[in-house]
N, C-alpha and C positions, 0 to 999 in steps of 0.2 A: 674422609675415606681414603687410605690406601690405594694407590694405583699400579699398574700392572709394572712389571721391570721390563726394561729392554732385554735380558739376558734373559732364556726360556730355560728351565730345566729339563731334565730327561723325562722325556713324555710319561705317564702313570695312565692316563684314558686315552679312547680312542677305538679306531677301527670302525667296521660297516656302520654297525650299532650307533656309536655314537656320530657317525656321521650322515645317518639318514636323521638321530634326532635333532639335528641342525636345519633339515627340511620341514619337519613334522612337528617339531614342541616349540620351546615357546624361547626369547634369549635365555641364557642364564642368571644366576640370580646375581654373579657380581662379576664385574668383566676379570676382574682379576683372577677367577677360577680356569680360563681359558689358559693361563699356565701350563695346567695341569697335563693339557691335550697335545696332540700328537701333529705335531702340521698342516695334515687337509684340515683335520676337525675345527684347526684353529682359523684356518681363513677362511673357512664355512661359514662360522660364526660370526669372523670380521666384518664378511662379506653381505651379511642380514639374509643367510641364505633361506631364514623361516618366509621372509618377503617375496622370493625369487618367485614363489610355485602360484605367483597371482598373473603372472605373467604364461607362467605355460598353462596356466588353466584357460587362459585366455585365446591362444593359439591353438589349443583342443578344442575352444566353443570354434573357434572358422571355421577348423578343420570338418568337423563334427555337420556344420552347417551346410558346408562344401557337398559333403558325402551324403545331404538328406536330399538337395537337387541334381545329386546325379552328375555332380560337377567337383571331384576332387580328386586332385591329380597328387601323387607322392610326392614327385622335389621339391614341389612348391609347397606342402604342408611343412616337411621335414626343415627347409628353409625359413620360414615364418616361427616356428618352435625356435628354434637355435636363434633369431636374429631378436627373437621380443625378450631372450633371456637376458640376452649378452646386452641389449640396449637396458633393460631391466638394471645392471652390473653396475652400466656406467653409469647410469641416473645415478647409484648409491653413493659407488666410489667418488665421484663427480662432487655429489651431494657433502660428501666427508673432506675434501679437498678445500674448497669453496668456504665449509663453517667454519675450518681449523686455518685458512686463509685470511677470512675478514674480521676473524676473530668473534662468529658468534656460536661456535664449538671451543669451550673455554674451560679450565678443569672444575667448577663448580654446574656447568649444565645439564640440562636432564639427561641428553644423549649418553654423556659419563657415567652415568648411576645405573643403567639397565642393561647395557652390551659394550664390548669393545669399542673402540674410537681407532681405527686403526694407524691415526699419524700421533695423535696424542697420545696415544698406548705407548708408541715406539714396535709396535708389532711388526708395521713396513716404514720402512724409509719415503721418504717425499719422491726421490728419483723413483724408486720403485714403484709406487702409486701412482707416478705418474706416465710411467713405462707400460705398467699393465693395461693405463684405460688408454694409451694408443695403441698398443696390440689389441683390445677389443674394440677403438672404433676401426681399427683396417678390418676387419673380419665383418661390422657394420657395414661399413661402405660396399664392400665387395658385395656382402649379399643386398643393398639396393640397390647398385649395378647389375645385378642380374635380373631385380625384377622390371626395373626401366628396359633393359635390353628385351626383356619377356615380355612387359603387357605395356608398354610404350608412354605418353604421355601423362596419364592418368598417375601410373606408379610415381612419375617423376615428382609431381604434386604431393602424393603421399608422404615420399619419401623427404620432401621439402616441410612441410607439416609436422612431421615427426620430427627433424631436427632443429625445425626453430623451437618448439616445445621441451626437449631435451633439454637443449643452448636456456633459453626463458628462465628456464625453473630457477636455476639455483647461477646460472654461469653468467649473465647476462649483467650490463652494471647496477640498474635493477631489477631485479630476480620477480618473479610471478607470486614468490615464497613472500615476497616483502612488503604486495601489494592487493594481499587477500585473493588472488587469482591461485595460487599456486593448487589449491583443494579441487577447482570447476577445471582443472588443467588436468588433472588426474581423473577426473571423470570421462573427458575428452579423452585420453589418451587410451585409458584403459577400456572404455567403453568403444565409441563409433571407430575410434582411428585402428586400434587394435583388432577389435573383433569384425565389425563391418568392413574394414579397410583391409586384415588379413585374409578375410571371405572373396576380397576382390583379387589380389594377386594371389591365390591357388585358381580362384575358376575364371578369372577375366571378365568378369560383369560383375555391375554391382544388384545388392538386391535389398528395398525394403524392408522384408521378413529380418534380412540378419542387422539392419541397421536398430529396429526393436527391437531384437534378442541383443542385442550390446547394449542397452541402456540400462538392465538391472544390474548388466554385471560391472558395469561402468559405476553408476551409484554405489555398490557395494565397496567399493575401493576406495572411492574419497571418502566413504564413511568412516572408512579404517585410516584414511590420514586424517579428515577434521576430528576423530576422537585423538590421535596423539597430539596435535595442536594444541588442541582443548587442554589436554595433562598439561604441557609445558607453557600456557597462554602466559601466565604469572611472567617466567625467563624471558620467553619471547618476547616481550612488550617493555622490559629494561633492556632490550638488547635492541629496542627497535625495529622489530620483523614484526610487519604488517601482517600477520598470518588471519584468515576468514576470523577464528573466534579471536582473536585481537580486537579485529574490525566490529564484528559484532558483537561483543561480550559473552561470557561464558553462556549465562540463562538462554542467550536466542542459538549462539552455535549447539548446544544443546537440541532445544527444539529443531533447529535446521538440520540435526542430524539423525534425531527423531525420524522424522517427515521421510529423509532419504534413505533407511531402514524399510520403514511402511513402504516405500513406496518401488520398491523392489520385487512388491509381492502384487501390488496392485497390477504395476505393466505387465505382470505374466499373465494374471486372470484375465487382463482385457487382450491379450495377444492367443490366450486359447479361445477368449469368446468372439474373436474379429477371425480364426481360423491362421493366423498369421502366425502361431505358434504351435507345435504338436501341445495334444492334452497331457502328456507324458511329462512334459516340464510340467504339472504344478507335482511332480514328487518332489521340487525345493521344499513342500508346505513340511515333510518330514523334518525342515528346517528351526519350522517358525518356532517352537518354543524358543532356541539359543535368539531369535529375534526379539521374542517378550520380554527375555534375558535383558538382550541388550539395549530395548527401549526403558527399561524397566530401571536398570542402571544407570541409563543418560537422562534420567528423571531427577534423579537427587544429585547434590555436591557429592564430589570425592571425598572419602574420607580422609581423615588427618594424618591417618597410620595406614600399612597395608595390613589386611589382615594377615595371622599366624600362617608361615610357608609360604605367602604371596609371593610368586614370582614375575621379575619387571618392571615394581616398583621403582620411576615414581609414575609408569604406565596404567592407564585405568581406565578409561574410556575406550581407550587404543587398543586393548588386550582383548575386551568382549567384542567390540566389532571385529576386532581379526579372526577369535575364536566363530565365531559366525557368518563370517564370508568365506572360511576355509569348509565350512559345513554347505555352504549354501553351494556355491561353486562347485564341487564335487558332484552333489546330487541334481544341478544344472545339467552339468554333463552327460551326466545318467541320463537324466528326462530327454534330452535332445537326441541323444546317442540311440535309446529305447527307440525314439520317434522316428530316424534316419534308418534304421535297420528295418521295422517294419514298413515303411513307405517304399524301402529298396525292395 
Protein backbone atom coordinates (compact mmCIF):
# COMPACT_ATOMS: atom_id res chain seq x y z
CA UNK A 1 0.00 0.00 0.00
CA UNK A 2 0.98 3.54 -0.86
CA UNK A 3 1.92 5.72 1.83
CA UNK A 4 1.29 9.36 2.51
CA UNK A 5 3.88 12.07 0.95
CA UNK A 6 5.72 14.39 2.92
CA UNK A 7 4.70 17.22 0.56
CA UNK A 8 0.59 17.93 1.33
CA UNK A 9 -1.33 19.45 -1.45
CA UNK A 10 -3.70 22.32 -1.37
CA UNK A 11 -6.21 21.26 1.04
CA UNK A 12 -9.75 20.12 -1.09
CA UNK A 13 -11.66 19.12 2.70
CA UNK A 14 -11.99 20.33 5.83
CA UNK A 15 -13.52 22.93 8.00
CA UNK A 16 -16.06 22.60 11.21
CA UNK A 17 -17.62 19.51 9.56
CA UNK A 18 -14.89 17.80 8.91
CA UNK A 19 -13.21 18.54 11.98
CA UNK A 20 -15.67 17.60 14.56
CA UNK A 21 -15.81 14.19 12.33
CA UNK A 22 -12.41 13.71 13.64
CA UNK A 23 -14.09 13.60 17.22
CA UNK A 24 -17.23 11.72 16.24
CA UNK A 25 -16.58 8.99 13.32
CA UNK A 26 -14.39 6.59 13.09
CA UNK A 27 -10.19 6.88 11.37
CA UNK A 28 -10.35 7.06 7.88
CA UNK A 29 -10.28 4.39 5.55
CA UNK A 30 -6.55 5.08 4.38
CA UNK A 31 -4.26 7.36 6.03
CA UNK A 32 -3.29 8.55 2.74
CA UNK A 33 -6.63 10.28 2.37
CA UNK A 34 -5.53 12.76 5.04
CA UNK A 35 -3.92 14.59 2.03
CA UNK A 36 -6.67 15.83 1.06
CA UNK A 37 -7.51 17.92 4.43
CA UNK A 38 -6.83 20.99 5.52
CA UNK A 39 -4.24 21.23 8.58
CA UNK A 40 -6.32 21.24 11.94
CA UNK A 41 -8.43 18.30 10.12
CA UNK A 42 -5.13 16.73 9.46
CA UNK A 43 -3.60 16.81 13.01
CA UNK A 44 -6.93 15.82 14.36
CA UNK A 45 -6.84 12.82 12.77
CA UNK A 46 -2.92 12.33 13.47
CA UNK A 47 -3.70 13.02 16.71
CA UNK A 48 -6.45 9.95 17.17
CA UNK A 49 -8.63 12.76 18.11
CA UNK A 50 -11.85 10.05 17.70
CA UNK A 51 -9.84 8.44 21.14
CA UNK A 52 -9.46 11.85 22.94
CA UNK A 53 -13.52 12.19 23.85
CA UNK A 54 -12.76 8.90 26.31
CA UNK A 55 -11.05 11.03 28.36
CA UNK A 56 -13.34 14.18 28.54
CA UNK A 57 -16.16 11.80 29.12
CA UNK A 58 -14.26 10.81 31.97
CA UNK A 59 -13.73 14.29 33.45
CA UNK A 60 -17.50 14.92 32.97
CA UNK A 61 -18.27 11.63 35.07
CA UNK A 62 -16.05 13.60 38.29
CA UNK A 63 -17.39 16.49 37.39
CA UNK A 64 -20.92 15.31 37.08
CA UNK A 65 -20.30 13.30 40.47
CA UNK A 66 -18.82 16.28 42.27
CA UNK A 67 -22.08 18.18 41.42
CA UNK A 68 -24.41 15.26 42.80
CA UNK A 69 -22.76 15.75 46.52
CA UNK A 70 -22.88 19.11 46.52
CA UNK A 71 -19.35 19.35 46.17
CA UNK A 72 -18.23 20.92 42.83
CA UNK A 73 -16.30 23.74 42.47
CA UNK A 74 -15.54 25.28 38.61
CA UNK A 75 -11.64 25.63 38.29
CA UNK A 76 -11.13 22.49 39.45
CA UNK A 77 -13.55 20.76 37.08
CA UNK A 78 -12.48 23.04 34.11
CA UNK A 79 -8.87 21.87 35.16
CA UNK A 80 -9.44 18.16 35.36
CA UNK A 81 -11.20 18.51 31.52
CA UNK A 82 -8.23 20.26 30.04
CA UNK A 83 -5.28 18.16 31.96
CA UNK A 84 -6.99 14.24 31.23
CA UNK A 85 -7.17 15.59 27.48
CA UNK A 86 -3.91 16.87 27.06
CA UNK A 87 -2.26 13.87 29.33
CA UNK A 88 -4.78 11.78 26.93
CA UNK A 89 -2.37 13.73 23.74
CA UNK A 90 0.63 12.59 25.15
CA UNK A 91 -0.03 9.01 26.05
CA UNK A 92 -0.83 8.86 21.95
CA UNK A 93 1.91 11.03 20.84
CA UNK A 94 4.28 9.44 23.32
CA UNK A 95 2.66 6.13 22.14
CA UNK A 96 3.78 6.97 18.29
CA UNK A 97 7.27 8.13 19.22
CA UNK A 98 8.34 5.12 21.25
CA UNK A 99 6.71 2.42 18.19
CA UNK A 100 8.39 4.38 15.48
CA UNK A 101 11.63 4.51 17.95
CA UNK A 102 12.14 0.79 18.87
CA UNK A 103 11.01 -0.02 15.70
CA UNK A 104 7.61 -1.79 16.56
CA UNK A 105 5.63 0.89 14.43
CA UNK A 106 7.11 -0.34 10.99
CA UNK A 107 5.68 0.35 7.43
CA UNK A 108 3.87 -3.16 7.16
CA UNK A 109 2.02 -2.70 10.72
CA UNK A 110 -1.61 -2.56 11.63
CA UNK A 111 -1.18 0.99 12.96
CA UNK A 112 -0.20 2.00 9.12
CA UNK A 113 -3.15 0.49 7.50
CA UNK A 114 -6.09 2.37 9.53
CA UNK A 115 -4.81 6.09 10.46
CA UNK A 116 -1.95 8.12 9.96
CA UNK A 117 1.32 7.35 11.79
CA UNK A 118 2.37 10.72 12.19
CA UNK A 119 6.49 10.19 12.09
CA UNK A 120 6.13 7.57 9.58
CA UNK A 121 3.75 9.48 7.62
CA UNK A 122 6.28 12.36 7.57
CA UNK A 123 3.13 14.54 8.50
CA UNK A 124 5.47 15.91 11.69
CA UNK A 125 9.06 15.94 11.89
CA UNK A 126 10.51 14.02 15.02
CA UNK A 127 11.74 17.56 16.50
CA UNK A 128 8.31 18.65 16.14
CA UNK A 129 6.66 15.71 17.83
CA UNK A 130 8.71 16.01 20.15
CA UNK A 131 8.55 19.84 20.83
CA UNK A 132 4.73 19.49 21.01
CA UNK A 133 4.63 16.64 23.70
CA UNK A 134 6.88 19.03 25.93
CA UNK A 135 4.61 22.00 25.51
CA UNK A 136 1.87 19.62 26.61
CA UNK A 137 3.78 18.00 29.44
CA UNK A 138 4.45 21.93 30.83
CA UNK A 139 0.84 22.75 30.65
CA UNK A 140 0.66 18.95 32.52
CA UNK A 141 2.84 19.73 35.28
CA UNK A 142 1.42 23.20 35.80
CA UNK A 143 -1.98 21.92 36.31
CA UNK A 144 -0.61 19.13 39.08
CA UNK A 145 1.11 21.87 40.55
CA UNK A 146 -1.98 23.40 41.16
CA UNK A 147 -3.69 20.76 42.43
CA UNK A 148 -0.81 19.57 45.08
CA UNK A 149 -0.70 23.36 45.85
CA UNK A 150 -4.85 22.93 46.21
CA UNK A 151 -5.67 19.74 48.05
CA UNK A 152 -1.98 18.93 49.47
CA UNK A 153 -0.60 15.57 49.86
CA UNK A 154 -3.05 13.22 48.54
CA UNK A 155 -2.89 15.12 44.93
CA UNK A 156 0.85 14.80 45.13
CA UNK A 157 0.34 10.86 45.19
CA UNK A 158 -2.25 11.18 42.38
CA UNK A 159 -0.30 13.13 40.44
CA UNK A 160 2.72 10.54 41.18
CA UNK A 161 0.48 7.57 39.98
CA UNK A 162 -0.59 9.16 37.03
CA UNK A 163 2.96 9.69 35.81
CA UNK A 164 4.53 6.49 36.50
CA UNK A 165 1.54 5.11 34.51
CA UNK A 166 1.95 7.56 31.64
CA UNK A 167 6.12 6.96 31.72
CA UNK A 168 5.05 2.58 32.24
CA UNK A 169 3.13 2.31 29.29
CA UNK A 170 4.88 2.55 26.29
CA UNK A 171 8.23 4.94 27.75
CA UNK A 172 9.58 2.86 30.25
CA UNK A 173 12.55 0.24 29.06
CA UNK A 174 9.96 -2.33 29.51
CA UNK A 175 6.82 -0.85 28.73
CA UNK A 176 3.31 -2.27 30.51
CA UNK A 177 2.43 -2.60 26.63
CA UNK A 178 5.19 -5.38 26.52
CA UNK A 179 4.30 -7.28 29.63
CA UNK A 180 0.48 -7.84 29.27
CA UNK A 181 -0.13 -5.02 31.85
CA UNK A 182 -0.55 -2.42 29.44
CA UNK A 183 -4.89 -3.23 29.07
CA UNK A 184 -5.30 -3.53 33.44
CA UNK A 185 -3.28 -0.01 33.12
CA UNK A 186 -5.83 1.44 31.22
CA UNK A 187 -8.56 0.38 33.33
CA UNK A 188 -6.67 1.81 36.21
CA UNK A 189 -6.06 4.87 34.57
CA UNK A 190 -9.32 5.45 32.96
CA UNK A 191 -11.39 4.02 35.57
CA UNK A 192 -10.42 4.70 39.63
CA UNK A 193 -7.31 7.25 38.83
CA UNK A 194 -9.40 9.33 36.34
CA UNK A 195 -12.80 9.36 37.53
CA UNK A 196 -12.40 8.63 41.31
CA UNK A 197 -9.16 10.48 41.62
CA UNK A 198 -10.69 13.47 39.43
CA UNK A 199 -13.77 13.50 42.01
CA UNK A 200 -11.20 14.08 44.66
CA UNK A 201 -9.32 17.21 43.33
CA UNK A 202 -12.63 19.12 42.37
CA UNK A 203 -14.17 18.42 45.87
CA UNK A 204 -11.24 17.43 48.30
CA UNK A 205 -12.39 14.04 49.67
CA UNK A 206 -12.50 11.01 48.39
CA UNK A 207 -15.65 9.07 48.01
CA UNK A 208 -16.83 5.29 47.59
CA UNK A 209 -19.81 5.96 45.45
CA UNK A 210 -17.40 7.62 42.75
CA UNK A 211 -14.71 4.99 43.12
CA UNK A 212 -17.80 2.40 41.83
CA UNK A 213 -19.07 4.59 39.33
CA UNK A 214 -15.40 4.59 37.82
CA UNK A 215 -15.16 0.95 37.34
CA UNK A 216 -17.65 0.43 34.40
CA UNK A 217 -16.21 3.15 32.75
CA UNK A 218 -12.67 2.08 33.50
CA UNK A 219 -13.67 -1.52 32.10
CA UNK A 220 -15.22 -0.06 29.08
CA UNK A 221 -11.86 1.40 28.01
CA UNK A 222 -9.57 -1.44 28.25
CA UNK A 223 -12.31 -3.27 26.37
CA UNK A 224 -11.59 -0.82 23.59
CA UNK A 225 -7.79 -1.48 23.90
CA UNK A 226 -7.81 -5.39 24.36
CA UNK A 227 -10.16 -5.42 21.19
CA UNK A 228 -7.42 -3.47 19.19
CA UNK A 229 -4.77 -5.86 20.72
CA UNK A 230 -6.65 -8.64 19.72
CA UNK A 231 -6.84 -7.36 15.73
CA UNK A 232 -2.92 -6.76 15.78
CA UNK A 233 -2.05 -10.00 18.31
CA UNK A 234 -0.85 -11.82 15.01
CA UNK A 235 2.05 -8.29 14.53
CA UNK A 236 2.40 -7.97 17.91
CA UNK A 237 3.69 -11.29 18.96
CA UNK A 238 6.52 -11.18 15.75
CA UNK A 239 7.39 -7.90 16.99
CA UNK A 240 7.71 -9.30 20.51
CA UNK A 241 5.08 -7.14 22.44
CA UNK A 242 3.72 -9.00 25.23
CA UNK A 243 0.28 -7.47 24.83
CA UNK A 244 -2.87 -9.38 27.36
CA UNK A 245 -4.18 -11.35 24.03
CA UNK A 246 -0.57 -12.29 23.22
CA UNK A 247 -0.21 -13.50 26.69
CA UNK A 248 -3.44 -15.12 26.71
CA UNK A 249 -4.25 -16.14 23.05
CA UNK A 250 -6.91 -14.87 21.06
CA UNK A 251 -10.02 -17.45 22.20
CA UNK A 252 -9.43 -16.46 26.05
CA UNK A 253 -8.63 -12.47 25.29
CA UNK A 254 -11.76 -12.88 23.59
CA UNK A 255 -13.61 -14.26 26.43
CA UNK A 256 -11.83 -11.85 28.83
CA UNK A 257 -13.25 -9.21 26.88
CA UNK A 258 -16.50 -10.63 26.82
CA UNK A 259 -16.71 -10.79 30.60
CA UNK A 260 -15.48 -7.13 30.83
CA UNK A 261 -18.41 -5.85 28.29
CA UNK A 262 -20.92 -7.78 30.70
CA UNK A 263 -19.61 -6.68 33.30
CA UNK A 264 -20.16 -2.98 32.92
CA UNK A 265 -23.67 -3.45 33.13
CA UNK A 266 -23.68 -5.75 36.18
CA UNK A 267 -21.57 -2.96 38.58
CA UNK A 268 -24.27 -0.45 37.64
CA UNK A 269 -27.31 -2.83 38.71
CA UNK A 270 -25.58 -3.71 41.77
CA UNK A 271 -24.49 0.06 42.47
CA UNK A 272 -28.45 1.14 41.88
CA UNK A 273 -29.45 -1.99 44.10
CA UNK A 274 -26.73 -1.11 47.07
CA UNK A 275 -28.18 2.72 46.62
CA UNK A 276 -24.60 3.75 45.85
CA UNK A 277 -25.66 4.72 42.41
CA UNK A 278 -28.77 6.99 41.14
CA UNK A 279 -31.46 4.69 39.39
CA UNK A 280 -30.94 7.01 36.60
CA UNK A 281 -27.74 5.45 35.35
CA UNK A 282 -29.21 2.17 34.35
CA UNK A 283 -30.44 4.58 31.10
CA UNK A 284 -26.68 2.87 29.83
CA UNK A 285 -29.25 -0.37 29.33
CA UNK A 286 -30.45 2.17 26.18
CA UNK A 287 -26.92 0.81 25.45
CA UNK A 288 -27.01 -2.80 25.66
CA UNK A 289 -27.96 -3.81 22.21
CA UNK A 290 -24.47 -2.16 20.67
CA UNK A 291 -23.19 -4.52 23.87
CA UNK A 292 -24.95 -7.81 22.43
CA UNK A 293 -23.36 -6.34 19.24
CA UNK A 294 -20.10 -6.37 20.60
CA UNK A 295 -20.24 -9.63 22.67
CA UNK A 296 -21.81 -11.06 19.74
CA UNK A 297 -18.74 -10.03 17.58
CA UNK A 298 -16.02 -11.13 20.12
CA UNK A 299 -17.62 -14.64 19.92
CA UNK A 300 -16.35 -15.63 16.47
CA UNK A 301 -12.80 -15.11 14.58
CA UNK A 302 -12.38 -11.92 12.47
CA UNK A 303 -13.01 -12.45 9.30
CA UNK A 304 -10.32 -12.72 6.49
CA UNK A 305 -11.60 -9.63 4.56
CA UNK A 306 -13.53 -6.45 5.92
CA UNK A 307 -16.70 -6.37 4.87
CA UNK A 308 -17.88 -3.98 1.59
CA UNK A 309 -17.18 -0.08 2.96
CA UNK A 310 -15.65 -1.38 6.24
CA UNK A 311 -13.97 1.29 7.64
CA UNK A 312 -10.47 0.78 9.90
CA UNK A 313 -9.74 -2.30 8.64
CA UNK A 314 -7.41 -4.31 9.73
CA UNK A 315 -9.61 -3.04 13.12
CA UNK A 316 -12.40 -5.31 14.25
CA UNK A 317 -12.69 -6.05 17.63
CA UNK A 318 -11.38 -2.50 18.47
CA UNK A 319 -14.22 -0.76 16.18
CA UNK A 320 -17.34 -2.36 17.99
CA UNK A 321 -16.07 -1.82 21.43
CA UNK A 322 -15.35 1.77 20.62
CA UNK A 323 -18.62 2.08 18.71
CA UNK A 324 -20.11 0.90 22.17
CA UNK A 325 -18.31 2.80 24.94
CA UNK A 326 -18.91 5.95 22.96
CA UNK A 327 -22.63 4.95 23.31
CA UNK A 328 -22.38 3.76 26.61
CA UNK A 329 -20.39 6.73 28.02
CA UNK A 330 -22.71 9.39 26.85
CA UNK A 331 -25.73 7.88 28.27
CA UNK A 332 -23.50 7.38 31.67
CA UNK A 333 -23.40 10.85 31.71
CA UNK A 334 -27.09 11.34 31.11
CA UNK A 335 -28.02 8.93 33.98
CA UNK A 336 -25.64 10.48 36.44
CA UNK A 337 -26.22 14.06 35.34
CA UNK A 338 -30.50 13.12 35.41
CA UNK A 339 -29.41 11.72 39.01
CA UNK A 340 -27.19 15.13 40.32
CA UNK A 341 -29.89 17.44 39.16
CA UNK A 342 -32.72 15.96 40.94
CA UNK A 343 -30.85 15.19 44.21
CA UNK A 344 -29.81 19.03 43.82
Amino acid sequence: MSQPSTTFPTPRRGGPREWARAFTGFYPPLAQDLVDLDPIARFLYSARSVILVISFQAALLAGILALTDRAFEAVPFVLVLVGFVVLHAISNLSNDYFGARRGHDTEDSPRRRYTVHPLLSGAVSTRLLVTGLLVLVAIAAAIGAYFIWLRGMPAVWLTIAGALLLWAYDAAPRALKELGLGEIAAFVVWGPLMVAGGYYVITGRFSGAALLASIPYGLGVMSILVGKHIDQREFDERKHQRTLPVVLGEASARTFNRGAVILMYVVIVAGVITRMLTPFALIVLIAAPRALRAVRVMSAPRPSEPPAGYLGWPLWYHRVCLVHNRAFGWLYILGLAVGAVVRV
